[in-house]
C-alpha positions in Angstrom: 89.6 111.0 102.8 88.0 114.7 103.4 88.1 117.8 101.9 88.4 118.4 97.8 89.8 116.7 95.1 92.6 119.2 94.5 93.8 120.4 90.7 95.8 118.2 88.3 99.1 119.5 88.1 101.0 117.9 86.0 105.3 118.7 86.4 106.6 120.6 83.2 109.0 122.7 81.7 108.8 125.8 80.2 111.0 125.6 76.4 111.4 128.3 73.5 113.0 126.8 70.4 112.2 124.5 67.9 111.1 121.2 67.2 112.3 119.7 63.8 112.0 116.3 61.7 114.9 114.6 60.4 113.7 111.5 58.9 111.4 110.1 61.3 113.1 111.7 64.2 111.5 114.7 65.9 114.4 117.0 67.7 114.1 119.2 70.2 116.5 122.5 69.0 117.1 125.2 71.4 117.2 127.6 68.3 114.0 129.5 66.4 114.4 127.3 63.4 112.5 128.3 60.2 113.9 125.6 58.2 111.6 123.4 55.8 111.9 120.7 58.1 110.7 123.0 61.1 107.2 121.2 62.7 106.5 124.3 65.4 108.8 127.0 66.5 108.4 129.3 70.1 107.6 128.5 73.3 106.4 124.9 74.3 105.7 123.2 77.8 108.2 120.1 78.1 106.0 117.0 80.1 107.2 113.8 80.8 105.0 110.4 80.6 105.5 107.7 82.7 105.5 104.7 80.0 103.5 101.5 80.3 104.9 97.5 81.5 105.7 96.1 77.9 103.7 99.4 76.5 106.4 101.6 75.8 105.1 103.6 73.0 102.4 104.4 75.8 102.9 106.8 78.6 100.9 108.6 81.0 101.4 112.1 82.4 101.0 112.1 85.8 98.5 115.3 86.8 96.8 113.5 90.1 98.5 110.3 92.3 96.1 109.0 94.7 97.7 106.4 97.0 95.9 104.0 98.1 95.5 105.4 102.1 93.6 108.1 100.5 96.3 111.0 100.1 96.3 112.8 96.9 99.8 114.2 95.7 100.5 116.8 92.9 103.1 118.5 90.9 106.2 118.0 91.9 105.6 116.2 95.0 104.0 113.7 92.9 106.8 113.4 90.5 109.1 113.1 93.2 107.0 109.9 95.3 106.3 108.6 92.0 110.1 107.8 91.6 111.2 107.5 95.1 108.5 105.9 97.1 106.1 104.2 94.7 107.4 101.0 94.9 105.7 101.1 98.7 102.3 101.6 97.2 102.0 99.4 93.8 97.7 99.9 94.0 98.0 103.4 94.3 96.6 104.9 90.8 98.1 107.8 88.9 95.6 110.0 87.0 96.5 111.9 84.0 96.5 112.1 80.3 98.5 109.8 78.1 100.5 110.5 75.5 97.6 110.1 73.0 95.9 112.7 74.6 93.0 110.2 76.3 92.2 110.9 80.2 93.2 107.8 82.1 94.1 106.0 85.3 96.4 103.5 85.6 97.7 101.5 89.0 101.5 102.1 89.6 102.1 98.5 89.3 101.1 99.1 85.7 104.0 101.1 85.2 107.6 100.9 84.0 109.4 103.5 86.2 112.9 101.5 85.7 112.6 102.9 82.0 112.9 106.8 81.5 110.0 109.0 80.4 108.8 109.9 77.2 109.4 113.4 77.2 107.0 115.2 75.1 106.4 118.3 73.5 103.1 120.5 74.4 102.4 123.8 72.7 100.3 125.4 75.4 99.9 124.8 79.2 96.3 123.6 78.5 97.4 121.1 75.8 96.1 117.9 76.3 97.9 116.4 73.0 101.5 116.7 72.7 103.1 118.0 69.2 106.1 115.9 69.4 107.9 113.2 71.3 111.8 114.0 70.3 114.3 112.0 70.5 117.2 114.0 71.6 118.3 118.0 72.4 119.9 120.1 69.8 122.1 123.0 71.5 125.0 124.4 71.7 124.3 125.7 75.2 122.4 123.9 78.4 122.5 127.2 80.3 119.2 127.6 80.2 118.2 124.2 79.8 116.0 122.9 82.5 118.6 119.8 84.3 115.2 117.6 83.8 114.8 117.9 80.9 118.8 117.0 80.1 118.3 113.9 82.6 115.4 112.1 80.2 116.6 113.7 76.8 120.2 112.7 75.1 121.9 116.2 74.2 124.1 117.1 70.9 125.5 120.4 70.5 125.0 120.4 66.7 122.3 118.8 64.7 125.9 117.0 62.7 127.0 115.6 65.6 123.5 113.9 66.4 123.9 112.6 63.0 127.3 111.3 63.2 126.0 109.4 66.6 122.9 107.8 64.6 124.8 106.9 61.5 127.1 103.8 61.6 
């Protein structure tokens, strides 16, 4: 391999709204809430963690994937191999920063990709620590809604009719 080690760049997606707690439940609102049970409101960077074999509360977010020929991918072309190709590469490692905010490096192999990513909620582009990890998307609207974030993220039109889903 020549040349530089290139930037992290982890994929993410720019969000203004709210995040709020219902129970134990953090949601994801596309509204400026200022509600009691508001835990940040404004504009937030959406990332997405790839989560761990039989580790699911862990996740990494990939900033660096170094396969193991000795390319180094980035952004979204990362993002993209990582869930299309990876499977061709099990040793390769992805570098990033799990969801716990510690720098790490994991092998692919290591990693569920079958089971979606934790999104989670970052309130700068620097953040290393997310705020939240929500469970779902509170809007009325997807307009603006980036169709990412809509894959990995189920999406109620009203905070109700989240409820009414959760309760039995």
């Amino acid at each position: 391999m020549t040349g530089a080690i290139p930037e992290r760049q982890p994929i993410g997606d720019a969000f203004t709204g709210s995040v709020i707690q219902v129970g134990d439940a953090h949601l994801l609102s596309s509204s400026i809430e200022t509600a009691s049970n508001t835990v940040a409101a404004g504009e937030f960077i959406i990332r997405y963690g790839i989560r761990f074999l039989g580790k699911l509360h862990l996740s990494i977010v990939p900033g660096l994937l170094v396969l193991d020929y000795g390319e180094i991918l980035t952004g979204e072309e990362a993002w993209e191999f990582l869930h299309k190709q990876s499977n061709r590469y099990p040793r390769s490692e992805v570098v990033g920063y799990r969801n716990d905010g510690t720098d790490d490096m994991a092998l692919i192999r290591t990693l569920d990709l079958a089971v979606p990513p934790a999104v989670l909620i970052y309130d700068s582009p620097t953040a290393l620590r997310p705020i939240a990890t929500p469970t779902a998307l509170i809007s009325a609207t997807v307009d603006s809604i980036s169709p990412r974030l809509l894959t990995y993220l189920p999406h109620y039109p009203t905070l109700a009719d989240w409820q009414a889903e959760i309760t039995p």
